[in-house]
ZAMARGU-4260 file (C-alpha; in steps of 0.2 Angstrom, whole numbers, plus 5000, padded with zeros to 4 digits):
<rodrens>
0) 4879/5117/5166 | 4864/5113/5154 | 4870/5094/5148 | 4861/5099/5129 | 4874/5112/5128
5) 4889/5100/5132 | 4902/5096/5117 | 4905/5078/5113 | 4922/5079/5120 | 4915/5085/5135
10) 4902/5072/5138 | 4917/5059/5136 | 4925/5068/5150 | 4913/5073/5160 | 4901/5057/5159
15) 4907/5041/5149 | 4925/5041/5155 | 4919/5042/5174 | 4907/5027/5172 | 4921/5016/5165
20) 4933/5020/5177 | 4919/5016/5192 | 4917/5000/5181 | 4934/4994/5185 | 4943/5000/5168
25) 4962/5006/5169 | 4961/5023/5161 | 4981/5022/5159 | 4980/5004/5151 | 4964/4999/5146
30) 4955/5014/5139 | 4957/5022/5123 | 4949/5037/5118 | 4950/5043/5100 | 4959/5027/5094
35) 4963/5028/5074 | 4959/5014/5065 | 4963/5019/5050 | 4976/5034/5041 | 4965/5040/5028
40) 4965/5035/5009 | 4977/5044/4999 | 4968/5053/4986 | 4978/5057/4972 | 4978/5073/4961
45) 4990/5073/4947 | 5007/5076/4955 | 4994/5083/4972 | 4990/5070/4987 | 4977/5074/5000
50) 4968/5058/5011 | 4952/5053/5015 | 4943/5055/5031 | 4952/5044/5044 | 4941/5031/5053
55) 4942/5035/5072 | 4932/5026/5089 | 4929/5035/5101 | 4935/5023/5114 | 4941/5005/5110
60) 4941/4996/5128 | 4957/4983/5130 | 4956/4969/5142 | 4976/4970/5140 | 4986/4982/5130
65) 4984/4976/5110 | 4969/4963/5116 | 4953/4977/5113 | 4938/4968/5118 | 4925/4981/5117
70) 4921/4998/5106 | 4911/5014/5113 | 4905/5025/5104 | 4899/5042/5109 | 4888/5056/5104
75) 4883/5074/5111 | 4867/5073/5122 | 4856/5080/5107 | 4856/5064/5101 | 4848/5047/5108
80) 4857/5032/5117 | 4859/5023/5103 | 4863/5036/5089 | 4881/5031/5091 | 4878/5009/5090
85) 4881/5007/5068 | 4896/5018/5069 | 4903/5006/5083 | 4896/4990/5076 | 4906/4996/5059
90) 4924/4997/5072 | 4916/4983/5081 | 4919/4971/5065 | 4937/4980/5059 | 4942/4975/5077
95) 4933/4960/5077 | 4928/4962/5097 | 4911/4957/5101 | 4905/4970/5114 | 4899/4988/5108
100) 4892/5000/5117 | 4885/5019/5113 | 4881/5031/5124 | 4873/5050/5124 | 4879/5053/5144
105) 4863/5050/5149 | 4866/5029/5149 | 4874/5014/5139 | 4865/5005/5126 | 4874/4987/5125
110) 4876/4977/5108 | 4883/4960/5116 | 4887/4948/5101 | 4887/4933/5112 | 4870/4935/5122
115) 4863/4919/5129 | 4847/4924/5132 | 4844/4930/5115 | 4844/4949/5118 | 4856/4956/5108
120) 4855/4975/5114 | 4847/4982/5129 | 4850/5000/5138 | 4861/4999/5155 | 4863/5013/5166
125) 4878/5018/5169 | 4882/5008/5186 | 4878/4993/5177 | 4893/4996/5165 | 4902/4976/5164
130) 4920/4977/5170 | 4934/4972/5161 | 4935/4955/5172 | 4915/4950/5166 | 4917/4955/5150
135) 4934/4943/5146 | 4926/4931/5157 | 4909/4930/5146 | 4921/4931/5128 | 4932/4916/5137
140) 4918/4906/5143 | 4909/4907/5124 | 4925/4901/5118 | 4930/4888/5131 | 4946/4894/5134
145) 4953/4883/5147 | 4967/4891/5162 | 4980/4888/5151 | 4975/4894/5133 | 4970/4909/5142
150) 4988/4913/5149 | 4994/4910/5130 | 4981/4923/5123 | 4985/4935/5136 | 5003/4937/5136
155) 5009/4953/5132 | 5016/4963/5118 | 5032/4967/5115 | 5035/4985/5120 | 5050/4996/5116
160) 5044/5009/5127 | 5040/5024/5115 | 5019/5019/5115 | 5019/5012/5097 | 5007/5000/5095
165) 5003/4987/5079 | 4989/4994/5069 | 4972/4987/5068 | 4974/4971/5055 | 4992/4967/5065
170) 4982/4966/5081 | 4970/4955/5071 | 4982/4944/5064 | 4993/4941/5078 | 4976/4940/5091
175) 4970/4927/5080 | 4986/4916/5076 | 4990/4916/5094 | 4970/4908/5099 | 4974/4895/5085
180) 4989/4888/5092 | 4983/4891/5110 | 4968/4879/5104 | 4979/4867/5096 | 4980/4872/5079
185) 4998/4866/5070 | 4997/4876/5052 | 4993/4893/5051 | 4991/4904/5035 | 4993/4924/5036
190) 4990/4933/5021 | 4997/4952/5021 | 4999/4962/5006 | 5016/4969/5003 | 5021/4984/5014
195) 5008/4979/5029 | 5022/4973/5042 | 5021/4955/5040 | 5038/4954/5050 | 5033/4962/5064
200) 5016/4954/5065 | 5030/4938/5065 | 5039/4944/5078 | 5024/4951/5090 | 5019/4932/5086
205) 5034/4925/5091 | 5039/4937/5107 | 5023/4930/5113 | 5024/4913/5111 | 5043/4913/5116
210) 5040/4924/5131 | 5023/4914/5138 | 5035/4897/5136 | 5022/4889/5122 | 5038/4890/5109
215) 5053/4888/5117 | 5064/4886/5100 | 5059/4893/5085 | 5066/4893/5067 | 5061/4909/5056
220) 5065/4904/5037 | 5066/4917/5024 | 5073/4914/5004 | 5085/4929/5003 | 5099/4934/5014
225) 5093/4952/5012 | 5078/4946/5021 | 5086/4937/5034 | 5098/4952/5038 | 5084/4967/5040
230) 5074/4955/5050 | 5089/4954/5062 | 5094/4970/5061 | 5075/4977/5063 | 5060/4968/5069
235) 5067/4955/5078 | 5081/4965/5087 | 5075/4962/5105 | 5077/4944/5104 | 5097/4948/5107
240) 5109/4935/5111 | 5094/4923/5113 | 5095/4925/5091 | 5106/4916/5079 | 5108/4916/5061
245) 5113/4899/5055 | 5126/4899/5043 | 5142/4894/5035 | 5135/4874/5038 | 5136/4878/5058
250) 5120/4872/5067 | 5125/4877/5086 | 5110/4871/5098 | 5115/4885/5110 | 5103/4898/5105
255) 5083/4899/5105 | 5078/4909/5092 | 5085/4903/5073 | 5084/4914/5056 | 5091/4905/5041
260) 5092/4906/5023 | 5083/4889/5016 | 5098/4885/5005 | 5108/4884/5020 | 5100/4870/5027
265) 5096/4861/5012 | 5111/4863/5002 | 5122/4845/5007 | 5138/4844/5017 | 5146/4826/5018
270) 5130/4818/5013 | 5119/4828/5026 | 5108/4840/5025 | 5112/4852/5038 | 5094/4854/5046
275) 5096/4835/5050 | 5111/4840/5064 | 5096/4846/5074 | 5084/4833/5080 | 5063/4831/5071
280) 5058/4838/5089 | 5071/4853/5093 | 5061/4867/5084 | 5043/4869/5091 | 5038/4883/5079
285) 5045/4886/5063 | 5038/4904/5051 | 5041/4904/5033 | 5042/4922/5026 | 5036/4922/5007
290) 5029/4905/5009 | 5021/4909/4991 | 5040/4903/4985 | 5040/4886/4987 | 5037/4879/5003
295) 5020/4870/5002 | 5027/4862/4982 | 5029/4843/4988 | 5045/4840/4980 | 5054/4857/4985
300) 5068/4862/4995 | 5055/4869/5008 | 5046/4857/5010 | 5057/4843/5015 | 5062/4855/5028
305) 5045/4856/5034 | 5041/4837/5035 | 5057/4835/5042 | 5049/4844/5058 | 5032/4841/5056
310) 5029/4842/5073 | 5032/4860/5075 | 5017/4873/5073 | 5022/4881/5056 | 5016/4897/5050
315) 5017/4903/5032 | 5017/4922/5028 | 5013/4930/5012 | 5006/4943/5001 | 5000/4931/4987
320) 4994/4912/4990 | 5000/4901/4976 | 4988/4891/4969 | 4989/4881/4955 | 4992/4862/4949
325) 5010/4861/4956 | 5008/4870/4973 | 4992/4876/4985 | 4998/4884/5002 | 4980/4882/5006
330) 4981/4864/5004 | 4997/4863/5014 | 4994/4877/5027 | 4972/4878/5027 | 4963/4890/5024
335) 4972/4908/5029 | 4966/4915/5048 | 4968/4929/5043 | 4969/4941/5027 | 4973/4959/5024
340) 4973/4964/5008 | 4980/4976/4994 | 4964/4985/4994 | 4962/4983/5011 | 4979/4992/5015
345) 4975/5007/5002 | 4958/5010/5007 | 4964/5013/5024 | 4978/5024/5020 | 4991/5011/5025
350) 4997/5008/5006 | 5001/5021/4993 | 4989/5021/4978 | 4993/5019/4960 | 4990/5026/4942
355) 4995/5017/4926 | 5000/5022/4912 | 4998/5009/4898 | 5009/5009/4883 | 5007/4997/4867
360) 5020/4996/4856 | 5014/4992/4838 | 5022/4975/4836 | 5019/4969/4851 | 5001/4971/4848
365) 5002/4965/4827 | 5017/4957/4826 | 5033/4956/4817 | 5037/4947/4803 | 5054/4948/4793
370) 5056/4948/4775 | 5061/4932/4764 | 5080/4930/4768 | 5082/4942/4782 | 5097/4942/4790
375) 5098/4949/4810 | 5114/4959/4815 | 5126/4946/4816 | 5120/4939/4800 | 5109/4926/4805
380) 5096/4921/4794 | 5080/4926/4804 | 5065/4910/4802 | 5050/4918/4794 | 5037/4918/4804
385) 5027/4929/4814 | 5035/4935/4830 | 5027/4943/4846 | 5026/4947/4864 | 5030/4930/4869
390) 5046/4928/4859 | 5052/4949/4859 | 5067/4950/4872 | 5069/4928/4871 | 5071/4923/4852
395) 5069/4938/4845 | 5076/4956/4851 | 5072/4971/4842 | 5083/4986/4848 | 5073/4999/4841
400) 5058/4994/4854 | 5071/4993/4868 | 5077/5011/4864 | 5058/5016/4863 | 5054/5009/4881
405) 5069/5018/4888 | 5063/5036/4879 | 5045/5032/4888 | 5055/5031/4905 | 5064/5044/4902
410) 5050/5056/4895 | 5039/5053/4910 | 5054/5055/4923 | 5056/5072/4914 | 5038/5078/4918
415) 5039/5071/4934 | 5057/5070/4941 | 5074/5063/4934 | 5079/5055/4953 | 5064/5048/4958
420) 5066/5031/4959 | 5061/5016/4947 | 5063/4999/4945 | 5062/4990/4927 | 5057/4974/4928
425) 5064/4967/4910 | 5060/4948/4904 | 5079/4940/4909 | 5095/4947/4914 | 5102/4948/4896
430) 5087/4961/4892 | 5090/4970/4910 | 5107/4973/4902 | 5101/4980/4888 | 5088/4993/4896
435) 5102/4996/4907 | 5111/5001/4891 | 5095/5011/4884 | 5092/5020/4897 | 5110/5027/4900
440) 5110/5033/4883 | 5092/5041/4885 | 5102/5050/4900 | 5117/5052/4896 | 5120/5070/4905
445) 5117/5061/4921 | 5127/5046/4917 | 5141/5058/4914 | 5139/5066/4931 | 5137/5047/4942
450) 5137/5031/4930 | 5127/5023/4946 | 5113/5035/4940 | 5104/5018/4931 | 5111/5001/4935
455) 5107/4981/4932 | 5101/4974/4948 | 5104/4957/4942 | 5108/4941/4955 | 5125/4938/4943
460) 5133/4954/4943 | 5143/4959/4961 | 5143/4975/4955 | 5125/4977/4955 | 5121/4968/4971
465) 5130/4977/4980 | 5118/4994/4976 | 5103/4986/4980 | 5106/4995/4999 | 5108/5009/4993
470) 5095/5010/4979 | 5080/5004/4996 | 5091/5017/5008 | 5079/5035/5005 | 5095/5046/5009
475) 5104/5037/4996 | 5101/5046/4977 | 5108/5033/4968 | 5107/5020/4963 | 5089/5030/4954
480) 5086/5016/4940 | 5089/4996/4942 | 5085/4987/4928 | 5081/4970/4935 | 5071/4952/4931
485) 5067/4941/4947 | 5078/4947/4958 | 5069/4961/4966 | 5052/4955/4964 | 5053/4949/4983
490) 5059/4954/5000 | 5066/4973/4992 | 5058/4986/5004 | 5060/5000/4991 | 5051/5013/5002
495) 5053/5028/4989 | 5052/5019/4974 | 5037/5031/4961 | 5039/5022/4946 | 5036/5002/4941
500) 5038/4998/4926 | 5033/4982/4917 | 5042/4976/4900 | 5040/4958/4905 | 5028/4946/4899
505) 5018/4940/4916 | 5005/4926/4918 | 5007/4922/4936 | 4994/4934/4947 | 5009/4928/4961
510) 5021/4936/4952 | 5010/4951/4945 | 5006/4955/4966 | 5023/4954/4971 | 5029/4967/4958
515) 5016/4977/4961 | 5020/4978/4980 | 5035/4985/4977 | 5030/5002/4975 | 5015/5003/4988
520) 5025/5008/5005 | 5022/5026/5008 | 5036/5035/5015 | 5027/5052/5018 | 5044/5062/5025
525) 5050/5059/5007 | 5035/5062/4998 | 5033/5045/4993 | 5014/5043/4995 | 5008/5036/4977
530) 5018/5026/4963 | 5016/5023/4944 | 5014/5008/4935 | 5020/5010/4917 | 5014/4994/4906
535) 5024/4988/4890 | 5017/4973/4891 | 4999/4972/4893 | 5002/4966/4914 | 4989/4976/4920
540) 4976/4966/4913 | 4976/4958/4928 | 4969/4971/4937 | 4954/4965/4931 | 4956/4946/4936
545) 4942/4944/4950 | 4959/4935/4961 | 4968/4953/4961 | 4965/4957/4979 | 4953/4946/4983
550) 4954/4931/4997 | 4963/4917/4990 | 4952/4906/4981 | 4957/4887/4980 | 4961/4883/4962
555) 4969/4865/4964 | 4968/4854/4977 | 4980/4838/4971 | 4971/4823/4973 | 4968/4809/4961
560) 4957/4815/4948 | 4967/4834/4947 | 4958/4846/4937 | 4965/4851/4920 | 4975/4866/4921
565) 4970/4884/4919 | 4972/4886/4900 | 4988/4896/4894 | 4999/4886/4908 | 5005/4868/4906
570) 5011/4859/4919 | 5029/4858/4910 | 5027/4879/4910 | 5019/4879/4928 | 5037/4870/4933
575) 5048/4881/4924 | 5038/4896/4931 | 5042/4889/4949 | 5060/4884/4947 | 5062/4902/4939
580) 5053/4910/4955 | 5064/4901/4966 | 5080/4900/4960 | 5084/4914/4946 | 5095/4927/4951
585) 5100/4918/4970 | 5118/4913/4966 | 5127/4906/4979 | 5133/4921/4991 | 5148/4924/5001
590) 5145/4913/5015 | 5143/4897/5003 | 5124/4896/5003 | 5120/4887/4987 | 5102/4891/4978
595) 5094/4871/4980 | 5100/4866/4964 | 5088/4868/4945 | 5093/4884/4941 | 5084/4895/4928
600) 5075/4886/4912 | 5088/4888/4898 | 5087/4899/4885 | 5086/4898/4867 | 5102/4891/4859
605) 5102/4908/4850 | 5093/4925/4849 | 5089/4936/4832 | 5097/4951/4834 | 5087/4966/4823
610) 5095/4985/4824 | 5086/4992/4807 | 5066/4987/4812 | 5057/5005/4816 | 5044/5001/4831
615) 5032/5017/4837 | 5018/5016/4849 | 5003/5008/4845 | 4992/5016/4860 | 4995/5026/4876
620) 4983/5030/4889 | 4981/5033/4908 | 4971/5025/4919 | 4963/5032/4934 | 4955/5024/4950
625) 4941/5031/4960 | 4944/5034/4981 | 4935/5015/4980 | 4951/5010/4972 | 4938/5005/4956
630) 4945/5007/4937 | 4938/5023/4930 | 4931/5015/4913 | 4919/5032/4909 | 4925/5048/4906
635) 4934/5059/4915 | 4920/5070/4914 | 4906/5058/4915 | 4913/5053/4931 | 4916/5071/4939
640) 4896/5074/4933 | 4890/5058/4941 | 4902/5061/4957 | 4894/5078/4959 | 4877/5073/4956
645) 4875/5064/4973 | 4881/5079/4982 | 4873/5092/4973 | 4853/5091/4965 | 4855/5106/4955
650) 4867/5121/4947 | 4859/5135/4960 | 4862/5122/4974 | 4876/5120/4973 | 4881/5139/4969
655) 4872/5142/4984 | 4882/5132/4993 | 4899/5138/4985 | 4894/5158/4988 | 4890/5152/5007
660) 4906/5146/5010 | 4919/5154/5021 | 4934/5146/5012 | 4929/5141/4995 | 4947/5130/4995
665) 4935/5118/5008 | 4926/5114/4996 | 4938/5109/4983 | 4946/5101/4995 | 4932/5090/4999
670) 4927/5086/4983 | 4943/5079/4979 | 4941/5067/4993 | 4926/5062/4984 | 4936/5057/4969
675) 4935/5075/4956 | 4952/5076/4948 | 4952/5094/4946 | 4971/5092/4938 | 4965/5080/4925
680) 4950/5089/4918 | 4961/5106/4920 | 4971/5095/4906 | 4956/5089/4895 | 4946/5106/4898
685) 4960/5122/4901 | 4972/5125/4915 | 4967/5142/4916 | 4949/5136/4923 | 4944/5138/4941
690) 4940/5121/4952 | 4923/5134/4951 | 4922/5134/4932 | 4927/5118/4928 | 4912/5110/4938
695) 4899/5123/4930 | 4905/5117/4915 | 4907/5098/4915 | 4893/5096/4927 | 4880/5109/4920
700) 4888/5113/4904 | 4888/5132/4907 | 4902/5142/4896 | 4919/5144/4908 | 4930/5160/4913
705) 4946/5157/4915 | 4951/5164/4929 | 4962/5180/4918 | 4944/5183/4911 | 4936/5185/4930
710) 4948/5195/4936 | 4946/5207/4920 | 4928/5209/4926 | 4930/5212/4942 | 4943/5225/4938
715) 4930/5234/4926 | 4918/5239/4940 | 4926/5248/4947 | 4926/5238/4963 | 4940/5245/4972
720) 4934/5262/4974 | 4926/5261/4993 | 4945/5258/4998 | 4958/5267/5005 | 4975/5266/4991
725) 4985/5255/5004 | 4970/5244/5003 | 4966/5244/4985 | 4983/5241/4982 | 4982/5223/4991
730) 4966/5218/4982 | 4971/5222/4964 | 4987/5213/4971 | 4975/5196/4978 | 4966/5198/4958
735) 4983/5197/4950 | 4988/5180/4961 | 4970/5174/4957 | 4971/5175/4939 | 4989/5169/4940
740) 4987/5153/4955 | 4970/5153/4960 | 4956/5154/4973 | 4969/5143/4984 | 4982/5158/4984
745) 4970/5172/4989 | 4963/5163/5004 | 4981/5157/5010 | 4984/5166/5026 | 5001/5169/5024
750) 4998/5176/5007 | 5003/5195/5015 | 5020/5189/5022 | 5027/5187/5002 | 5030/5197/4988
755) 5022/5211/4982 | 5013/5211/4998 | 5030/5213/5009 | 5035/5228/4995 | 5018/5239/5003
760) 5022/5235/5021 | 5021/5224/5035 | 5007/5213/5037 | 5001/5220/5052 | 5000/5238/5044
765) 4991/5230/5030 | 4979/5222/5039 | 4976/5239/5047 | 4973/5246/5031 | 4957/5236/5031
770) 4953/5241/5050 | 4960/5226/5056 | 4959/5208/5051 | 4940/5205/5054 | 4938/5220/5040
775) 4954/5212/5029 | 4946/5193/5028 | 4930/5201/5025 | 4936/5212/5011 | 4942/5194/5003
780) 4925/5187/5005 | 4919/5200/4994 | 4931/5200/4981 | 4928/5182/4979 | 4910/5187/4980
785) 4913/5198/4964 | 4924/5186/4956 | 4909/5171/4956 | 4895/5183/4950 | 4899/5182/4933
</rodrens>
């Protein structure tokens, strides 16, 4: 067979796959073909999702399972040796292996990022292919990986059996901690956004290190006992009875593996601490989930557990690096080793994406003040002055804006859907009670059928504890409000949760991420693939802070001549912003574990009351993001103009383009992966447009049909007359579902298999009506034909 007439796929089989194998390559454990790296952004469209193109290598070449070493791109042999090399050099760096290679079938071109001899590429016929021995052996000699740092590195995975493996950035971050410590290093930072599997990056960290004997006792730390349970129960499972929870003040020396609350070992028993029943030297790694919390503060809880064993490697997870004057993981842990991202891990189609709908309320944004002797509810005297943002829900409550954020809620949960799920995050527990209060009222038919249908989720109340499983559980409707404070801005793996919303005052970028990162989990078998951000209080700003997202940056470094501190933030409030973190909403739980003492900052003595104070909003708007995950800041239609500029010169191209198309739905489709938000501008231009008239018009400003209009024309030409009845009934049938659904509904090849079609026969003897299906689809290509021509 001609080798120019060959498929891709087949040159693969046929050619490439061949070479590698007579290289030495295991095709069963070594060779990848079609490896995703990514899933594909999720694109969002109103209450539609579609994603992005999916980034996929040919082949990704592993010296061991989940250790890739090498990419291989290929290509058909129409193209040259080295068509294929940028796409592979662009896996190459998300992998970050330093071997590419692209091939057409006819040879190899090699990219070898650690050449000696100062040739970076060269062409290699296929019997000069490296095998999988050379090309470790050239990677481990660049690094100077001695015998045993090599047995370290190349321990295996943990495998379950059922083929999963740990996506791209896991691979990464576990590769890379595991070198470090194999070369010595003792503090390790991993930053993972929330959602992205730091746990199990942990335990493939661990298994590794516990199975090659370089850790022999480890001590994994986590601040909630939620957190310590699921690990258990979940990600670290297949440690068995080598695992122990430390608890109830026992410290039994018997197990290996150690998971523990931090107040358990801090809190004091007869003068002791209970860490201090083990020896400085008995654990030889210790991991500290949400390190953000505490752990590198020099007079915390956490740290004095950490110096305590200072000899052991330590490794500190998180989504969000704290920075600031009273505590720098960076300047406790070093620079991270490795960090993935928010925008990383929704770019990839990892994460869900996010809309946000902000809301000001007019005195939040003016102000309150009373008038001369006002008294609040309880007939307090209220202190004239101007009150806002900072003091509403803390010296000053106005219930008229609580019952306004509540209607919001419950306004947008009626557009959307009353049992998604939603978490309130509300400035203390005394305000979480009220919303509670709010929004049962604003519901009051679904209280009346389950009072569970919205409930506080506060540390204090038992009652509300005790739902947080079933609020995270998917099956479990409700719980489908909590109103909360601090205590589910961490460690709540909320997988369906579609709506945040924010009526708390926030100022920490921490804080802001970790809220954030309850809602960006997709779980796709319940249609949780995006989430809302509804803003009271101004939060989002943030958004624009150059930090959101972005590696973390060193902001303090405490030395002897510290830097002032970032205005709005005193030290005092920096202090009170921690204790709050750490220790607001943890009471001591059932088995004794006290918080580490300081407790929340104290409230005002007393709080004004005010039931008569109308409030109304100020501003309310919705925010969209482009497939770059950018703010929108133009127009709708500005943007949709400027999108399709790039794709298409001119109106006649790209009406030449839409009349060439099979499926004019493609179309659509990809330019919504391009970022048009056809449901949007159908809201802003009529949502009786066509996709097709809403881009003639926006783009090219030509007057639109709605698609009642079209059909109306179509219908006076008397179109239908060169068909038999049978057949004109199905096509005046296919017009009506046009005007009524659209171009999507006539091309859907089911469409003869429901109503009215199934009233006129079976869709086999309506296809015949056509003379069978080549004559039926082209009948629709016509009519859609005579529906653009206008």
């Amino acid at each position: 067979m001609e080798k120019k007439s060959l498929s891709e796929r087949d040159i693969c089989t046929k050619f490439i796959t061949p070479a590698l194998e007579k290289a030495g390559w295991n095709i069963q454990t070594q060779i990848r073909e079609e490896f995703s790296l990514t899933d594909g952004r999720i694109i969002v469209r109103g209450h539609l999702h579609t994603r992005g193109k999916n980034k996929r290598a040919d082949y990704v070449l592993f010296y061991k399972p989940n250790i890739p070493i090498a990419v291989l791109e290929a290509k058909d042999n129409n193209h040259t040796v080295g068509d294929g090399m940028q796409q592979a050099l662009g896996y190459a760096e998300m992998l970050d292996v330093p071997f590419v290679f692209s091939s057409n079938g006819d040879r190899l071109l090699f990219h070898n990022k650690i050449n000696t001899d100062g040739v970076i590429e060269r062409e290699l016929e296929f019997e000069a292919m490296p095998s999988p021995d050379t090309l470790w052996q050239w990677w481990s000699d660049h690094c100077g990986l001695s015998e045993d740092q090599t047995k370290i590195i190349t321990q295996d995975y943990y495998s379950d059996g059922s083929g999963k493996t740990p996506r791209y950035y896991q691979v990464l971050a576990i590769n890379k901690t595991i070198e470090a410590i194999a070369k010595g290093q003792n503090r390790i930072l991993l930053v993972m956004a929330t959602g992205t599997g730091k746990t199990f990056t942990a335990f493939q960290i661990i298994w590794r290190l516990w199975k090659s004997k370089t850790k022999k006792r480890i001590l994994f730390l986590a601040d909630r006992n939620i957190l310590v349970d699921q690990t258990m129960t979940n990600d670290f499972k297949p440690f068995g009875s080598a695992m122990t929870k430390i608890k109830k003040r026992q410290a039994d020396k018997s197990y290996e593996i150690y998971l523990c609350l931090y107040q358990a070992v801090t809190g004091n028993e007869e003068g002791r601490n209970i860490y201090k029943q083990f020896s400085p030297g008995f654990f030889d790694l210790i991991v500290i989930d949400e390190c953000h919390r505490g752990s590198a503060a020099e007079d915390s809880a956490w740290r004095s557990i950490l110096d305590y064993f200072s000899s052991a490697t330590q490794i500190g997870l998180t989504a969000t690096p704290k920075e600031t004057k009273i505590i720098s993981n960076i300047h406790y842990f070093g620079e991270p080793i490795y960090t993935y991202s928010l925008r990383q891990g929704i770019n990839d189609g990892f994460l869900a994406p996010y809309k946000v709908i902000r809301i000001d309320i007019d005195k939040d944004v003016s102000g309150w003040r009373p008038t001369k002797g006002m008294k609040d509810k309880y007939g307090q005297e209220i202190e004239d002055r101007v009150y806002n943002q900072r003091d509403f829900e803390k010296v000053l409550i106005l219930n008229k804006r609580t019952e306004l954020v509540a209607a919001k809620i419950t306004e947008y949960l009626k557009a959307t859907n009353r049992f998604d799920k939603v978490i309130v995050f509300c400035e203390n527990i005394d305000h979480a009670e009220r919303m509670r209060q709010a929004i049962a009222n604003a519901n009051s038919d679904l209280v009346a059928e389950n009072h569970k249908y919205v409930m506080r989720i506060t540390g204090d109340n038992k009652e509300g504890k005790a739902e947080l499983d079933n609020f995270i559980f998917p099956e479990s409707v409700y719980p489908v409000i909590a109103t909360t404070s601090k205590l589910m801005t961490t460690g709540v793996d909320a997988k369906t949760c579609k709506l945040i919303v924010l009526d708390q005052r926030i100022q920490s970028m921490t804080e802001f991420k970790q809220i954030i990162g309850r809602g960006t989990r997709i779980d796709e078998d319940y249609g949780k693939l995006s989430f809302t951000i509804m803003d009271f209080k101004q939060a989002t700003k943030l958004f624009a802070d150059p930090d959101f997202d972005g590696d973390p940056v060193q902001v303090y470094e405490p030395g002897k001549d510290d830097p002032i501190v970032p205005p709005e933030v005193t030290e005092d409030e920096e202090k009170q912003n921690q204790e709050t973190e750490d220790n607001d909403e943890i009471p001591p739980d059932d088995e004794g574990e006290d918080t580490g003492g300081g407790g929340t900052p104290p409230e005002p003595k007393f709080k004004y009351v005010v039931d008569n104070v109308k409030v109304s909003v100020a501003s309310e708007r919705v925010q969209y993001y482009d497939v770059e995950g950018k703010l929108i800041t133009e127009s709708l239609k500005d943007y949709t103009r400027n999108t399709l500029s790039k794709d298409y010169q001119s109106l006649d191209e790209f009406l030449r383009r839409w009349g060439e198309a099979d499926r004019k739905q493609a179309i659509i489709e990809e330019l919504a992966k391009e970022g048009v938000f056809f449901e949007a501008l159908a809201e802003e231009v009529g949502k009786d447009y066509d996709p097709f008239d809403l881009i003639c018009h926006v783009v090219w400003d030509e007057p639109p049909l709605t698609r009642q209009e079209r059909a109306r024309e179509v219908k006076k030409r008397n179109y239908f007359t060169k068909y038999g009845e049978q057949a004109r009934r199905v096509l005046e049938a296919l017009l009506d579902k046009y005007a009524d659904e659209g171009i999507e509904a006539v091309e859907e090849p089911q469409i003869l298999n429901i109503t009215p079609f199934t009233e006129m026969g079976t869709a086999m003897e309506l296809v015949k009506a056509f003379g069978g299906m080549k004559g039926y689809q082209q009948a629709v290509q016509d009519l859609e034909r005579e529906l653009y021509s206008a």
